[in-house]
C-alpha positions as a LaTeX table, in Angstrom:
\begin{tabular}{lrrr}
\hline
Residue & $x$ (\AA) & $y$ (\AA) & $z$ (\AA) \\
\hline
Unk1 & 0.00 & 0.00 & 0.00 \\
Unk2 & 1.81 & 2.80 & $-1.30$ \\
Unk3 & 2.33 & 6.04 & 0.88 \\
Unk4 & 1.20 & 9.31 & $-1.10$ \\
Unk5 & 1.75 & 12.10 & 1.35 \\
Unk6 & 2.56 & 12.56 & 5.14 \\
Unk7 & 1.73 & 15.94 & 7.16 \\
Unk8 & 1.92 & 16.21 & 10.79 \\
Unk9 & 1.95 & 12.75 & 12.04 \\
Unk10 & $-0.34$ & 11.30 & 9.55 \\
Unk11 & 0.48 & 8.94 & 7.02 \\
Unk12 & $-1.84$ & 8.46 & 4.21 \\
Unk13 & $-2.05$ & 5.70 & 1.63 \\
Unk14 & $-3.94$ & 4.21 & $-1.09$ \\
Unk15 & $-4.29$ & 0.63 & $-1.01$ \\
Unk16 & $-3.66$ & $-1.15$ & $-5.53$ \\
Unk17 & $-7.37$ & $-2.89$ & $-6.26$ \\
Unk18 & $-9.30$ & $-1.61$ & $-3.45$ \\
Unk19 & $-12.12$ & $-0.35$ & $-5.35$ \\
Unk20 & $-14.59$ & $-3.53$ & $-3.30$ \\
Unk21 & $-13.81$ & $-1.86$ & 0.03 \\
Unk22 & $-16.19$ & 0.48 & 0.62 \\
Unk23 & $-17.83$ & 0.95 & $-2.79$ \\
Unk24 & $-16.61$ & 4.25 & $-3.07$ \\
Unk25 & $-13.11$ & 6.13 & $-3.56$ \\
Unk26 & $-11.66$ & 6.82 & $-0.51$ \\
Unk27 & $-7.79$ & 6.73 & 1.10 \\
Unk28 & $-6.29$ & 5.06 & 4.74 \\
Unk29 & $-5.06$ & 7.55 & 7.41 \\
Unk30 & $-2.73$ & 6.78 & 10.05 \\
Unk31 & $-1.82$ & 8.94 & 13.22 \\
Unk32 & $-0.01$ & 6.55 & 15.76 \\
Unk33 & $-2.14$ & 4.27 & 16.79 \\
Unk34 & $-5.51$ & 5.30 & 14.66 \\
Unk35 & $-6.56$ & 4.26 & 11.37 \\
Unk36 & $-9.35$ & 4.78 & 9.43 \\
Unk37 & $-10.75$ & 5.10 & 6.11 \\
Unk38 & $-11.92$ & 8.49 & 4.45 \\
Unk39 & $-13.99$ & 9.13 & 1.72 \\
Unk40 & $-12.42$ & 11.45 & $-1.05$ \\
Unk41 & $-15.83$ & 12.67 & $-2.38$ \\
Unk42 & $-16.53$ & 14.22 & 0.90 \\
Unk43 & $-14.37$ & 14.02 & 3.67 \\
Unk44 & $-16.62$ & 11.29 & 5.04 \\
Unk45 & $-15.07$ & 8.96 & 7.89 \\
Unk46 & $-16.35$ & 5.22 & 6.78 \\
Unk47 & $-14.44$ & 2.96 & 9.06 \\
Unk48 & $-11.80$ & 3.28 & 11.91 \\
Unk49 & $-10.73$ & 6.52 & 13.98 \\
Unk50 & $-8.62$ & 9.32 & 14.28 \\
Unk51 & $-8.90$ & 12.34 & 16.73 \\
Unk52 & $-10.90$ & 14.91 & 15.72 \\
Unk53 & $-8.08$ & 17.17 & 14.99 \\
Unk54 & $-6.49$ & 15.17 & 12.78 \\
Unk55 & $-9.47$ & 13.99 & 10.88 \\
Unk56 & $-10.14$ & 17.54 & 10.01 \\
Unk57 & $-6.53$ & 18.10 & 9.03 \\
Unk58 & $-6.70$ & 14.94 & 6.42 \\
Unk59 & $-10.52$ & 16.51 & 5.25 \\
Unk60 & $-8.31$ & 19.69 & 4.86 \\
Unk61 & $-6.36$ & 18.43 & 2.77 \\
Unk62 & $-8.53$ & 15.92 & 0.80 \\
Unk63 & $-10.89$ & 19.31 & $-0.08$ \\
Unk64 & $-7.19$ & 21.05 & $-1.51$ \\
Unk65 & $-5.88$ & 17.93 & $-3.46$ \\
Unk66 & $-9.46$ & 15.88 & $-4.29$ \\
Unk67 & $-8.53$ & 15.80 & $-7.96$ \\
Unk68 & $-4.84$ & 14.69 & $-7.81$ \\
Unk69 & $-6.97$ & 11.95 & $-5.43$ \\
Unk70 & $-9.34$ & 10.84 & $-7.92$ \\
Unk71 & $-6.79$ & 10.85 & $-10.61$ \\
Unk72 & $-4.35$ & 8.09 & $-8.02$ \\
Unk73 & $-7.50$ & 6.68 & $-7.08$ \\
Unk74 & $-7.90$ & 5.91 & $-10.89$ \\
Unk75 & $-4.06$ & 4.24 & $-11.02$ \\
Unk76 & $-4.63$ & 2.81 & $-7.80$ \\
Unk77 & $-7.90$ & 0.58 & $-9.11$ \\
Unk78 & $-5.78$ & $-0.15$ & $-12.43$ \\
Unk79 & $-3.00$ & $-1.59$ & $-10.57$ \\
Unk80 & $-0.56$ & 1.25 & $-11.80$ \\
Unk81 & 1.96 & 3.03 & $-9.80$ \\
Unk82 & 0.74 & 6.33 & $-7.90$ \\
Unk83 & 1.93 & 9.97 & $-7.88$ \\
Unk84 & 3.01 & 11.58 & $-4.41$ \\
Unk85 & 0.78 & 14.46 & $-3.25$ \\
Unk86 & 1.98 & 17.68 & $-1.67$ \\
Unk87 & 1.30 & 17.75 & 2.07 \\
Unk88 & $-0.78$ & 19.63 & 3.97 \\
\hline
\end{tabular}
């Protein structure tokens, strides 16, 4: 699962051939010992946790960079190798 950008503690990836997971585009945040999984259409949380702050730090950044998202998102279903995305 290739890491595409890390800001303040949080890692965030997008998994090759995920599009079954949740049915929808979305990437995997980690801050220590939270994870979850964020929608890119709207900042939605759809499984696991983060603290608040830093769930609103990775929707932050998801509103700034949601094309560059969709267009890794599109690689990412393909099987291709992703692009790196500017941090927050």
């Amino acid at each position: 699962m290739p890491v595409i950008s890390m800001f303040y503690g949080i890692i965030i990836r997008m998994y090759f051939l995920d599009n079954q997971h949740h049915g929808m585009p979305h990437i995997h945040a980690r801050y220590a010992e939270f994870e979850a999984s964020i929608c890119i259409n709207d900042g939605e949380l759809l499984a696991g946790e983060l603290p608040k702050k830093q769930l609103r730090l990775v929707q932050a950044w998801i509103e700034l960079h949601r094309d560059e998202l969709m267009a890794d998102w599109e690689l990412a279903i393909a099987g291709e190798a992703l692009y790196k995305i500017d941090p927050l």
